[in-house]
C-alpha positions in Angstrom: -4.6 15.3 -24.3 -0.8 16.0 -24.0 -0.2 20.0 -24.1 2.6 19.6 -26.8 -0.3 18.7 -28.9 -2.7 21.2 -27.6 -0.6 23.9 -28.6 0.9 22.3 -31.7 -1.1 24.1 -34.4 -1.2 27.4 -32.4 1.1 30.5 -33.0 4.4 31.0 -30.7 2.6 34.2 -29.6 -1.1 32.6 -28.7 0.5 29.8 -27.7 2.6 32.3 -24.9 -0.3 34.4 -24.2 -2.3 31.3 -23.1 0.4 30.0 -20.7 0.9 33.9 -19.2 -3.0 33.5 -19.2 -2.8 30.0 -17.2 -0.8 31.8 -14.7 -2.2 34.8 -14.2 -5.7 32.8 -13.6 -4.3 29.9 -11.8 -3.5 31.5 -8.1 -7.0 32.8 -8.1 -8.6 30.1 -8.9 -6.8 28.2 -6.1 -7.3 30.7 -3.8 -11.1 30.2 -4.3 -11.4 26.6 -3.8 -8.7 25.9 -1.7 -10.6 24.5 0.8 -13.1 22.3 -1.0 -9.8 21.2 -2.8 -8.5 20.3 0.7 -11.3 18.7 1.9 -12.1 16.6 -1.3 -8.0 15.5 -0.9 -8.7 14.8 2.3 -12.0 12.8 2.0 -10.2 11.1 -1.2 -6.7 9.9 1.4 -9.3 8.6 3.9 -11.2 6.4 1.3 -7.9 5.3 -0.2 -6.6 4.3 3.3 -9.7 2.5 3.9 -9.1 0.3 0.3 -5.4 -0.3 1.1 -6.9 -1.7 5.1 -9.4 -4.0 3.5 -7.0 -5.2 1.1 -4.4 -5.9 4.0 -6.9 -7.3 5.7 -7.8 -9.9 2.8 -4.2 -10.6 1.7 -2.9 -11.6 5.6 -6.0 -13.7 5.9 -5.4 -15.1 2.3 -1.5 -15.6 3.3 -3.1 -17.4 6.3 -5.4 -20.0 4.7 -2.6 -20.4 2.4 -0.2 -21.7 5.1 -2.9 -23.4 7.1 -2.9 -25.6 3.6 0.6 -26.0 3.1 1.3 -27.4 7.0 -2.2 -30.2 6.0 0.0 -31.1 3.0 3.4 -31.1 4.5 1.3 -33.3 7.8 -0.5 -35.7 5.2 3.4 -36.1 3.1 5.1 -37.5 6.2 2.6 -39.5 7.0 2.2 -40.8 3.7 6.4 -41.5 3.5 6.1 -42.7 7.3 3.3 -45.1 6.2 5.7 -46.4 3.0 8.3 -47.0 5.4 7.0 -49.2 7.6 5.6 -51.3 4.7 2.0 -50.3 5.2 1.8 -49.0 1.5 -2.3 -48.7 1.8 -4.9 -49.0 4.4 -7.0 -52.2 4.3 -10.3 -52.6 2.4 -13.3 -54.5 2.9 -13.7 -57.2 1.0 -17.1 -58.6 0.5 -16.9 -62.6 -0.5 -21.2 -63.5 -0.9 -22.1 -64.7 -3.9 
């Protein structure tokens, strides 16, 4: 909730004694858990780093695959054309003539 529409149905008056309230209280509160707030930061940048490494890690070796593809395709086109050229337009196939 937005605090435009916290404070929309309060009094100019309440409405400043709870922000004067806010921060009066906020410093001490900070002061008391500063460093649990530290450590959970910390502990929260580590996991995040960890996430953004494993999706690295999957995108490169995605990008990798993806390229490995491309260069079969690009291999199996000039043969293809190469083939066309020199009139071999298919392989042969066996023809079975028993009846």
């Amino acid at each position: 909730m937005e605090f435009e529409a916290l404070f929309l149905g309060l009094e100019p008056v309440t409405a400043l004694a709870v922000g004067v309230g806010v921060l009066v209280l906020a410093p001490l509160v900070g002061m008391a858990t500063k460093s649990e707030l530290a450590d959970s930061a910390r502990e929260t940048a580590k996991k995040t780093l960890v996430v953004v490494f494993e999706a690295f890690d999957k995108a490169q070796s995605a990008v990798a695959e993806a390229g490995e593809s491309l260069q079969d395709l690009v291999a199996e086109a000039k043969a293809e054309r190469t083939a066309s050229q020199n009139g071999a337009s298919a392989p042969p196939q066996e023809v079975n003539l028993s009846d």
